[in-house]
MMTF fields as JSON, N, C-alpha, C and O atoms, coordinates in Angstrom:
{
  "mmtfVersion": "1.0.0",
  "mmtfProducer": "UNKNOWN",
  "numBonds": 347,
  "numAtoms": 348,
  "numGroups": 87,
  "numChains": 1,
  "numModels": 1,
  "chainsPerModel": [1],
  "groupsPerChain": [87],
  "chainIdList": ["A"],
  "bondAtomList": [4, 2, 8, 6, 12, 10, 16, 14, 20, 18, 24, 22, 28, 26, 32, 30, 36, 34, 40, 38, 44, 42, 48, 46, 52, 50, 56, 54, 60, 58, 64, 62, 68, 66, 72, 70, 76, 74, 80, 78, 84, 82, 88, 86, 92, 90, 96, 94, 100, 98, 104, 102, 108, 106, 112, 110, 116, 114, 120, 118, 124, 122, 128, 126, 132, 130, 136, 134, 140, 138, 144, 142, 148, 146, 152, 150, 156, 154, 160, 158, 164, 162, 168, 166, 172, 170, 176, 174, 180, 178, 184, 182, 188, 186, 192, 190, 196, 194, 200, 198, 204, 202, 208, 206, 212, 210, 216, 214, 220, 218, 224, 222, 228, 226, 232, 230, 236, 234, 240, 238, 244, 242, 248, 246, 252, 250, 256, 254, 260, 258, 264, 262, 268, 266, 272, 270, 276, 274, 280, 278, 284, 282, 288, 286, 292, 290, 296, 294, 300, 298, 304, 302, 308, 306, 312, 310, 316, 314, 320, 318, 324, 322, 328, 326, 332, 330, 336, 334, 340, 338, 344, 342],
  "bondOrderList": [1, 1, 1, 1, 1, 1, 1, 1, 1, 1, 1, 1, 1, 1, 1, 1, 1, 1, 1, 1, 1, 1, 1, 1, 1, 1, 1, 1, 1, 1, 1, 1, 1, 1, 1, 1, 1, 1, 1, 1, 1, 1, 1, 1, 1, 1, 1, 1, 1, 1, 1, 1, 1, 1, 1, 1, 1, 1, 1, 1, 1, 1, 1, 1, 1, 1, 1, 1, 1, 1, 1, 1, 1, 1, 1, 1, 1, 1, 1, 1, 1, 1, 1, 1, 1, 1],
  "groupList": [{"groupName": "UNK", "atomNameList": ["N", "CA", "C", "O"], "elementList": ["N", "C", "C", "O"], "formalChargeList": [0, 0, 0, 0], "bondAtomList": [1, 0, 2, 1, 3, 2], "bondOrderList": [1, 1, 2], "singleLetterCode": "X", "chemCompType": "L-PEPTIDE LINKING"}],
  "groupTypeList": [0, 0, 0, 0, 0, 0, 0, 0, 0, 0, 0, 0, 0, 0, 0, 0, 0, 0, 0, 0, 0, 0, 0, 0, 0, 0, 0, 0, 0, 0, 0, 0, 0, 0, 0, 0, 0, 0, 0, 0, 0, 0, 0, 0, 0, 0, 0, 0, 0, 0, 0, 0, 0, 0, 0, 0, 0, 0, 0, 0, 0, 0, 0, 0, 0, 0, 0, 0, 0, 0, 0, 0, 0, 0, 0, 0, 0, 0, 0, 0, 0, 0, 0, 0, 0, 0, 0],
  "groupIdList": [1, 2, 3, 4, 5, 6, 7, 8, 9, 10, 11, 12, 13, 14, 15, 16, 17, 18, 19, 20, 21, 22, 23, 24, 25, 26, 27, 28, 29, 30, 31, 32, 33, 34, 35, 36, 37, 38, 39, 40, 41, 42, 43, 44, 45, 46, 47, 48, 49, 50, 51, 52, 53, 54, 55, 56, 57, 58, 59, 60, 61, 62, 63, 64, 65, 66, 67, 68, 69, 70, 71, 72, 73, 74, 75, 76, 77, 78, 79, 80, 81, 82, 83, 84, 85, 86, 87],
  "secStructList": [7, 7, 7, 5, 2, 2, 2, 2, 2, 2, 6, 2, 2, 2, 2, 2, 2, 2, 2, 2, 6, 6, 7, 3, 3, 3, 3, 3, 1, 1, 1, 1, 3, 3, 3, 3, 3, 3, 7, 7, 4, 4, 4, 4, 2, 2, 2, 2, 2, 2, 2, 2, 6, 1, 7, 7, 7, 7, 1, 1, 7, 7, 7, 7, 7, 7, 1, 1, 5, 6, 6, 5, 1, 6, 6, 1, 2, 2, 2, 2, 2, 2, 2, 2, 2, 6, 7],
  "xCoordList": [184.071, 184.436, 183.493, 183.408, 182.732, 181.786, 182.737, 183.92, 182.37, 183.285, 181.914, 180.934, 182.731, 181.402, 181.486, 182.348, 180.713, 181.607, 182.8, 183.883, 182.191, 183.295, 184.884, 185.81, 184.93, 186.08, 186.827, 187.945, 185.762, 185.798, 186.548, 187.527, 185.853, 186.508, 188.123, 189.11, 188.229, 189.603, 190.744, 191.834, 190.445, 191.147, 190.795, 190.946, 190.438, 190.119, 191.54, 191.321, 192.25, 193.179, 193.708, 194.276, 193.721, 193.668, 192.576, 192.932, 191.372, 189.921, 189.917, 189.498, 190.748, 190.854, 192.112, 191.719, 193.401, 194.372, 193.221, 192.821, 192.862, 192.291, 191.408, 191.534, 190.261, 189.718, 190.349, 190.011, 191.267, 192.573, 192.782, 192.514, 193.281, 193.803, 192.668, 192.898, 191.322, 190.379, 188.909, 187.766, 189.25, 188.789, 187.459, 187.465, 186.38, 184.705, 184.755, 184.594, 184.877, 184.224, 183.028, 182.58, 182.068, 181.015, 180.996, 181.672, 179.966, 180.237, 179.059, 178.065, 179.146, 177.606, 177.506, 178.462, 176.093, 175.88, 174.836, 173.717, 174.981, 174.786, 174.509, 173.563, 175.342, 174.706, 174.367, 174.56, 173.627, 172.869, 173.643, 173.601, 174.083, 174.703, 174.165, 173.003, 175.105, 174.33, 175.343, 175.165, 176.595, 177.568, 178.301, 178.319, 178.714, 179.939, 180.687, 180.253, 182.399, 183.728, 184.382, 184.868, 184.308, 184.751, 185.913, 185.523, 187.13, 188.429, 187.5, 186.277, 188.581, 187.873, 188.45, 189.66, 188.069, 188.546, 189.212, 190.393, 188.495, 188.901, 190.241, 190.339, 191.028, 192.117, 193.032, 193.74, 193.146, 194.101, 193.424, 193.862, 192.226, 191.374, 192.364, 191.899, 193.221, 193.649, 194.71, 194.814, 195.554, 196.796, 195.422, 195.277, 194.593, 193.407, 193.376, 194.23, 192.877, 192.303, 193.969, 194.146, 194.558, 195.835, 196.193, 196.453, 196.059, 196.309, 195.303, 195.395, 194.154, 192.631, 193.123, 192.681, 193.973, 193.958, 192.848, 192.646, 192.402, 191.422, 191.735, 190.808, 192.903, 193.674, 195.194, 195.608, 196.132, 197.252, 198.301, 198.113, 198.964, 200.01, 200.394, 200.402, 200.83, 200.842, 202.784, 203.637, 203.073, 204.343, 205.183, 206.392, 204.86, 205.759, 205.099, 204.047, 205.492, 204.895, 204.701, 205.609, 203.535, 203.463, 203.694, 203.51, 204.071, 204.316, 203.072, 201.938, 203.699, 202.341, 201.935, 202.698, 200.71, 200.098, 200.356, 200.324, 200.542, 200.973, 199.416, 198.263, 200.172, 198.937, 198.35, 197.122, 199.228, 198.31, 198.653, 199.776, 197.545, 198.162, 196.846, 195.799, 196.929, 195.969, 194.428, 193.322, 194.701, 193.999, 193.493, 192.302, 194.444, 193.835, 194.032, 194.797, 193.494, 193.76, 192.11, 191.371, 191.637, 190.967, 189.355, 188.348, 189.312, 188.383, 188.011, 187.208, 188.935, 188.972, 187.576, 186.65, 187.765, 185.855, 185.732, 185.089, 186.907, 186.867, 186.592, 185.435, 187.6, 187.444, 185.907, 185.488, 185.221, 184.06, 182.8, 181.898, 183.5, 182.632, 182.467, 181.505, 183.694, 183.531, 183.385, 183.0, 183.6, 182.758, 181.391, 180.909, 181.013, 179.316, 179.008, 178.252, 179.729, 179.357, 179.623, 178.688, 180.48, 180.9, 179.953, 180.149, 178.774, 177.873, 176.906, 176.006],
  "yCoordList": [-17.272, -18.623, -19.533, -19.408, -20.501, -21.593, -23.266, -23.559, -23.522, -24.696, -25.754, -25.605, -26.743, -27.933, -28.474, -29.309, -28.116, -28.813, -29.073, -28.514, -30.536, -32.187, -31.198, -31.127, -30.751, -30.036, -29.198, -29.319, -28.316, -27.489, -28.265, -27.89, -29.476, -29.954, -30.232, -30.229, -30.456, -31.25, -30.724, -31.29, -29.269, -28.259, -26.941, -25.732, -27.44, -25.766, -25.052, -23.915, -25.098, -24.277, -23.61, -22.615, -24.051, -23.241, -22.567, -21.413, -22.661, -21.56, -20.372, -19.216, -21.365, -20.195, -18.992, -17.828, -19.269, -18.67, -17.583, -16.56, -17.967, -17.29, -16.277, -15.099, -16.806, -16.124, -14.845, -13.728, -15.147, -13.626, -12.963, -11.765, -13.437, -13.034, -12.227, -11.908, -11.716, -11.061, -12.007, -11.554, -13.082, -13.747, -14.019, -14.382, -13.932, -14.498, -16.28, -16.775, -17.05, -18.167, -18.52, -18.31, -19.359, -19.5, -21.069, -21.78, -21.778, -23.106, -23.381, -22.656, -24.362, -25.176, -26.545, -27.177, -27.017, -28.208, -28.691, -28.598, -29.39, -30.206, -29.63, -29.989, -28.368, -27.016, -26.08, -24.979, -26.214, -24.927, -23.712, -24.136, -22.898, -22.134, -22.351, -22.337, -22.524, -22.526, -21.839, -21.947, -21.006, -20.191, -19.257, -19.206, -18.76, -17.496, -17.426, -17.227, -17.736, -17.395, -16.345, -16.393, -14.973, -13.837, -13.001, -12.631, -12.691, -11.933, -11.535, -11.486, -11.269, -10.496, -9.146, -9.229, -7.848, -6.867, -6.385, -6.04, -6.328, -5.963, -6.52, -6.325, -7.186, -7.787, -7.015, -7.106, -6.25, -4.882, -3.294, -2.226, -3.454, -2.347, -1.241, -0.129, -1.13, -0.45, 0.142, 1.369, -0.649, 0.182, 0.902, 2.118, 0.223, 1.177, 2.096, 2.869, 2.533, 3.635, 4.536, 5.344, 4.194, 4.977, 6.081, 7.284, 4.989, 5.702, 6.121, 6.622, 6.033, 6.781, 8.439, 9.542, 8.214, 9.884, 9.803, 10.689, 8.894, 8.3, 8.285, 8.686, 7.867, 7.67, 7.884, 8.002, 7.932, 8.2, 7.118, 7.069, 6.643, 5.897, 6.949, 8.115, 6.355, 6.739, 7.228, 6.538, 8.984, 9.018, 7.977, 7.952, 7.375, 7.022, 5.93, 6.232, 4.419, 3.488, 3.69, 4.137, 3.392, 3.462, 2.246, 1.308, 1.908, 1.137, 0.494, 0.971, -1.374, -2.178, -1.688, -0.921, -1.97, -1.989, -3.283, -4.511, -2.599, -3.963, -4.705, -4.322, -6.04, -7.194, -7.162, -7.166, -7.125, -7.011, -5.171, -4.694, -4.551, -3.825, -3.172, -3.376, -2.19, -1.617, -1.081, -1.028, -0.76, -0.221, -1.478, -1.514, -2.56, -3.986, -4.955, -5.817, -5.142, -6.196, -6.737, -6.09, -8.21, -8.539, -7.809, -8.288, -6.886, -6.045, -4.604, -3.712, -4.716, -3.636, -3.589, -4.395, -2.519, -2.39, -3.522, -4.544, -2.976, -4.047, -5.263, -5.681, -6.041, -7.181, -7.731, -8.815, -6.921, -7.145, -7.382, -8.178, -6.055, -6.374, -7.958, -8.672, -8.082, -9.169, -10.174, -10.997, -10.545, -11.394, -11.935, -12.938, -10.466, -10.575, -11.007, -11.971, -10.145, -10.798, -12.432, -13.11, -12.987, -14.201, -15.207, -16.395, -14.77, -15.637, -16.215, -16.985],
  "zCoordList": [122.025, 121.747, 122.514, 123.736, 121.819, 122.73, 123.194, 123.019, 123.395, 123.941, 124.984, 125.714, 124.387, 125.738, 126.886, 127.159, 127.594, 128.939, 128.851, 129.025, 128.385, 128.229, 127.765, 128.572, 126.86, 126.454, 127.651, 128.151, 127.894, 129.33, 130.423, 131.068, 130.496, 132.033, 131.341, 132.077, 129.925, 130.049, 129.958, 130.032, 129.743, 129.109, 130.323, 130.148, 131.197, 132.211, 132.327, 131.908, 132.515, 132.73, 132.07, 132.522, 130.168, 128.772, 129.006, 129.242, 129.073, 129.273, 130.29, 130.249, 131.492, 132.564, 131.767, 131.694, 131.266, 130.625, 129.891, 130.448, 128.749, 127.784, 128.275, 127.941, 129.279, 130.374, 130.714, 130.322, 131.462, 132.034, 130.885, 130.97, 129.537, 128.723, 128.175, 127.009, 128.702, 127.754, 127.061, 127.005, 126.695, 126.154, 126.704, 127.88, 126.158, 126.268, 126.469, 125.353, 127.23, 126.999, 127.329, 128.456, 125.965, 126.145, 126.347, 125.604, 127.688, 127.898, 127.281, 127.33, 126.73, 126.046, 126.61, 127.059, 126.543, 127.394, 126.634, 127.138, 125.081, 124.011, 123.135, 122.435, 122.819, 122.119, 122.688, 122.173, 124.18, 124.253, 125.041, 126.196, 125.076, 126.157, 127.48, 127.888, 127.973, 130.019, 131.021, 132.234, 130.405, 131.294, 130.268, 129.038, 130.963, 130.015, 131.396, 132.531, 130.753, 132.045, 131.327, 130.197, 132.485, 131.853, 132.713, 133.82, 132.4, 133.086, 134.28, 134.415, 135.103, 136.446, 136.283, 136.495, 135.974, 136.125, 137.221, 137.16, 138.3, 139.069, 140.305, 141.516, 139.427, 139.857, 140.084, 141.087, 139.311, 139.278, 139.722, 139.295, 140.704, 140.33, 141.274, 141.026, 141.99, 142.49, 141.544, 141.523, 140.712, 139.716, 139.105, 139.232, 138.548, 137.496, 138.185, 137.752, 139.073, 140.16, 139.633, 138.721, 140.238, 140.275, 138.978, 138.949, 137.914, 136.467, 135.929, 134.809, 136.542, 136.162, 137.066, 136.743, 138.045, 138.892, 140.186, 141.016, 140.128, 140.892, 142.685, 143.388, 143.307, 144.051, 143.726, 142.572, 145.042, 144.748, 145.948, 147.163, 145.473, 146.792, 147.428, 147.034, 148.793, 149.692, 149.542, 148.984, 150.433, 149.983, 151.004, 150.771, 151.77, 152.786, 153.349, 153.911, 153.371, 154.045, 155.376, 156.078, 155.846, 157.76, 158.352, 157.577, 159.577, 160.122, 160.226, 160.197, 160.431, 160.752, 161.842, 162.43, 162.381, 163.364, 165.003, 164.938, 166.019, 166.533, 166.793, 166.993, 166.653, 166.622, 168.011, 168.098, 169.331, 170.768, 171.24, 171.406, 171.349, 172.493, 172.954, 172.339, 174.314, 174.674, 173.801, 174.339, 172.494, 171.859, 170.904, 170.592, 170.419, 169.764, 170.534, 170.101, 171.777, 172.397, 172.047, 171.304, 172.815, 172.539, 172.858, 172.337, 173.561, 174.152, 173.05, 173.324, 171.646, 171.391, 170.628, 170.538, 170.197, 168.994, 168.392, 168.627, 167.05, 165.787, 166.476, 166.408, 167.257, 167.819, 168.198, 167.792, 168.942, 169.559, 167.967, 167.705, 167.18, 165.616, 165.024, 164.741, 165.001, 164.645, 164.979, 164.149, 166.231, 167.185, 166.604, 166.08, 167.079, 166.675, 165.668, 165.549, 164.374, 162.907, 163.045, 162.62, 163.446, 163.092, 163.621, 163.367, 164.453, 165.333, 164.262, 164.594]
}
């Protein structure tokens, strides 16, 4: 389906719908194509995985993790990882 901007802007949230729903939108900008908005697959990629045999849930939820303790306090690895990354 092509569609024009101008239409595009007035109507995004029908395009985005249709979008999810499968749907190709093609944006045009005085005729010419200049975008395509396409489903995101991978929204669900984990049920996919599942019913592909791919992965399996887990039999038994584990407990959260506590947020402070000896092993995640602020000194821990991860912590220090990301530190760094965040510089």
């Amino acid at each position: 389906m092509e569609v024009s901007v101008s239409q595009f802007r007035a109507q995004l949230k029908d395009y985005l719908a249709k979008a999810k729903d499968g749907q190709d939108v093609v944006i045009t900008d005085r005729g010419v194509p200049v975008a395509r908005l396409t489903g995101v697959e991978g929204a669900n990629l984990l049920e996919q995985l599942e019913r592909e045999g791919l992965v399996t849930a887990p039999d038994q939820t584990r407990p959260a993790a506590p947020a402070v303790g000896p092993e995640r306090g602020a000194d821990s690895a991860l912590s220090g990882l990301l530190k760094r990354l965040r510089r």
